[in-house]
ZAKESE-320571 format. One record per residue (C-alpha): residue in three letters; x, y, z. Coordinates in steps of 0.2 Angstrom, whole numbers, always signed. Layout:
# ZAKESE-320571
   r     X     Y     Z
 ALA     X     Y     Z
...
# end
This chain:
# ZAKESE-320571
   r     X     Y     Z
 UNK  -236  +150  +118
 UNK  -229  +162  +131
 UNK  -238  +158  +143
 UNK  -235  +140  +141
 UNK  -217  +143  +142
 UNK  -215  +154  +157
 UNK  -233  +156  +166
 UNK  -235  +148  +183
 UNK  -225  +143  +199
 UNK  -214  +130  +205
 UNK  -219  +115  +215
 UNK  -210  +107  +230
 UNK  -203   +94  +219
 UNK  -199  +108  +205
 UNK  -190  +117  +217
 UNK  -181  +104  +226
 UNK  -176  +100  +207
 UNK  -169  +116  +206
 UNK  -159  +118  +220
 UNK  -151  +101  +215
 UNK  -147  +107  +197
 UNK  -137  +122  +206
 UNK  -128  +112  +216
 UNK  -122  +100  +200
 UNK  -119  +118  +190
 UNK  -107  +124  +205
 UNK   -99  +108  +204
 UNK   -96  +107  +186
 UNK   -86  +120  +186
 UNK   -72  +113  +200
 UNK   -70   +96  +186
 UNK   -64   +96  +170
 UNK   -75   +98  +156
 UNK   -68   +89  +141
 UNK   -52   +80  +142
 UNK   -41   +71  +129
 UNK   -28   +56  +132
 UNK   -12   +55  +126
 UNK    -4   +33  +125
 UNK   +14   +28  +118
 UNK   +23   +14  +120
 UNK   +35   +26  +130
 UNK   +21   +32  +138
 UNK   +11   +20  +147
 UNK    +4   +28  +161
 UNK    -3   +41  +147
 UNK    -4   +60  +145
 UNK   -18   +71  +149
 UNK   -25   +86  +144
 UNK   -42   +93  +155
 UNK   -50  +107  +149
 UNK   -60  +117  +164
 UNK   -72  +131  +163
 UNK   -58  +143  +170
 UNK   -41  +133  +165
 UNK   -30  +120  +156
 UNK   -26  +105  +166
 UNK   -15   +89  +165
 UNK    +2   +87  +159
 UNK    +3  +102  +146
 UNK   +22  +106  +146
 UNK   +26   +86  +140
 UNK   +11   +88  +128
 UNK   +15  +106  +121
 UNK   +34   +97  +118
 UNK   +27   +82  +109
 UNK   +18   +95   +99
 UNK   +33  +105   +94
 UNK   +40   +91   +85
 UNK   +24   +89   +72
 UNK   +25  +110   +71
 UNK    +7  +112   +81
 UNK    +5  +128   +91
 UNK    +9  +126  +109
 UNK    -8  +124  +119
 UNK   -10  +138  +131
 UNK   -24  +143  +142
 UNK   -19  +163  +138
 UNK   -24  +159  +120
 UNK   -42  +156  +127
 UNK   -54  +169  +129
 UNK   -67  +158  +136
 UNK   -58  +158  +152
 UNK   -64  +173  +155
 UNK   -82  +173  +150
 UNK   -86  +154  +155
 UNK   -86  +158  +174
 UNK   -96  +174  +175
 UNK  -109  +162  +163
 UNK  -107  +146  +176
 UNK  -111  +159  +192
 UNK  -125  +169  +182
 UNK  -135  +151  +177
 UNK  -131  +143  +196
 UNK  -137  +159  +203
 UNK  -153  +159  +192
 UNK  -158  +141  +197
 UNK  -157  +146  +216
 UNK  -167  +162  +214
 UNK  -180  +151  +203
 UNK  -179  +138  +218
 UNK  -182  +151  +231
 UNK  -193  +162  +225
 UNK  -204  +150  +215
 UNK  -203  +160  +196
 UNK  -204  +146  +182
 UNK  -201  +159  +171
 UNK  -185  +158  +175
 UNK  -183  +141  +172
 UNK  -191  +142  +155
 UNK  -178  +155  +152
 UNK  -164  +141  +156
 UNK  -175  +131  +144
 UNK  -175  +143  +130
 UNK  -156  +148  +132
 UNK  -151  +129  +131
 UNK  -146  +128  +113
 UNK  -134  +141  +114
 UNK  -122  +125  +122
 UNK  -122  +119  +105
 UNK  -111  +135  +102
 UNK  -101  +128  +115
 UNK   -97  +112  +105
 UNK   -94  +122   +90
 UNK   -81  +130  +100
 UNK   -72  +114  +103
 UNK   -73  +109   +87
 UNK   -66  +124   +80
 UNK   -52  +124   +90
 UNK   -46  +105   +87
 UNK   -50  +112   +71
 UNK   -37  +124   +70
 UNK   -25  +116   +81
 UNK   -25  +101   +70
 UNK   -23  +110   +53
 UNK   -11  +124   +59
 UNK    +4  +116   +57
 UNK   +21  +124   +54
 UNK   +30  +117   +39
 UNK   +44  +119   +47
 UNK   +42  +105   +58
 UNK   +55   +93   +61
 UNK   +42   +80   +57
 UNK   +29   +82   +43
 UNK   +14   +76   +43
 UNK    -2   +78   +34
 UNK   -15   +91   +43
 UNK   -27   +80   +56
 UNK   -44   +85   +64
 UNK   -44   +77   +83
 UNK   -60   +69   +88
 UNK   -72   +78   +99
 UNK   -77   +62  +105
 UNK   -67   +43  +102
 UNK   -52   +37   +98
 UNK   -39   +45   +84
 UNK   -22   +38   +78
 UNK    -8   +46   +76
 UNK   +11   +40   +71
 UNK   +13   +28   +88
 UNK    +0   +37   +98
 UNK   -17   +34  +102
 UNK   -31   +50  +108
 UNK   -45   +46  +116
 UNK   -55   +61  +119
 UNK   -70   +64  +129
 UNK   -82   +75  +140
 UNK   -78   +72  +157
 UNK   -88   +75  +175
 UNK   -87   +92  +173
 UNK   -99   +91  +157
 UNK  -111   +77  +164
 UNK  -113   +88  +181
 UNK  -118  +101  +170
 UNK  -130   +93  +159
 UNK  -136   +85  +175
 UNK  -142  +100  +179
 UNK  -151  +106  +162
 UNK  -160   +91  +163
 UNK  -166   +94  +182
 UNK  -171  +115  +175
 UNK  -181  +101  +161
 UNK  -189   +94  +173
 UNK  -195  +108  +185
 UNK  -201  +118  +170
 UNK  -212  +104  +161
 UNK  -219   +96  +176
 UNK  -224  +113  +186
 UNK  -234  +120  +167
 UNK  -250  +127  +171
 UNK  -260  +115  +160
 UNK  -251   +98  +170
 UNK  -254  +109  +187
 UNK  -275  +111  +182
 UNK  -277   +94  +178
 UNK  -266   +86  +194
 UNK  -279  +102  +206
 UNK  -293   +94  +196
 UNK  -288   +75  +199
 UNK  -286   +78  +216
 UNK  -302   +86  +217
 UNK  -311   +75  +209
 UNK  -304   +59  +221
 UNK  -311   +70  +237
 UNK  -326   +74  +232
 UNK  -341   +64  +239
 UNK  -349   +52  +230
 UNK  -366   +51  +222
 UNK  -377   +44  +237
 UNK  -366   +44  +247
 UNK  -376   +48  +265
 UNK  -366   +59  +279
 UNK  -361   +50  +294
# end
């Protein structure tokens, strides 16, 4: 098993693969990741919030005083400990697909492979922190309302404004990329690479009978 996940090198086209999914990486992390939209009727160009891999974007002060009035904690990027372990992570996996591009190593694309799951914590920290946001509401507010949970993804309601929340370019650059590490590690595996040798072999060997010019 092993040696199915991390035995062998990488082709042209798998390192050429490679070198593409750092390039999407490095790119994901100048766009916003997950953003969330803000419409009112006095609002009608909307309000954003754009989450990065390193900040908080979009119009955050108007947001945060919107906020205040249903008692929700002010939203601010020192409250995030992510921003300071979300870069370091974004270098380490570009820097991982070049090397694997350069040098050839699939086991370090099998590595990416086998490390992908942990995005899933990644989502669970997003949920957790609508979560809380959306539950930790001071009764003191000048306007009560029932605890809410904000969408991850899709359209909420509430009072006169609408959310639509969703993972932006930053996220589909990043993904972009997983999927290009997929591809290099499956189609350079040492089983598809033995039968693709043998195929090619067995198109250029002579044929039975066949008489030497």
């Amino acid at each position: 098993m092993g040696r199915w996940l991390f035995a062998g090198t990488l082709d042209r086209r798998a390192r050429l693969a490679m070198l593409l999914a750092a390039l999407c990486v490095a790119l994901s992390f100048l766009g916003p990741l997950w953003s969330l939209r803000l419409g009112a009727p006095q609002y009608p160009e909307g309000l954003k919030l754009h989450v990065y891999a390193h900040k908080l974007g979009g119009r955050i002060d108007v947001i945060n005083s919107l906020n205040h009035y249903i008692g929700m904690k002010p939203i601010d990027a020192a409250d995030f400990p992510e921003f300071r372990y979300l870069p370091p992570a974004f270098v380490a996996v570009a820097a991982i697909m070049l090397v694997a591009a350069l040098t050839r190593r699939r086991w370090l694309a099998g590595a990416l492979v086998t490390a992908s799951p942990a995005l899933l914590l990644l989502l669970y920290d997003l949920y957790r922190w609508l979560y809380r946001y959306g539950h930790d509401l001071d009764p003191k507010a000048p306007i009560r309302i029932d605890p809410f949970m904000p969408p991850v993804i899709g359209w909420n309601r509430l009072a006169n404004f609408t959310t639509l929340s969703y993972f932006n370019w930053g996220a589909i650059l990043f993904l972009a990329g997983m999927a290009l590490v997929f591809y290099a590690w499956i189609t350079s595996a040492p089983a598809r690479q033995s039968r693709s040798a043998s195929l090619t072999e067995h198109l250029h060997a002579p044929k039975a009978g066949a008489t030497k010019p």
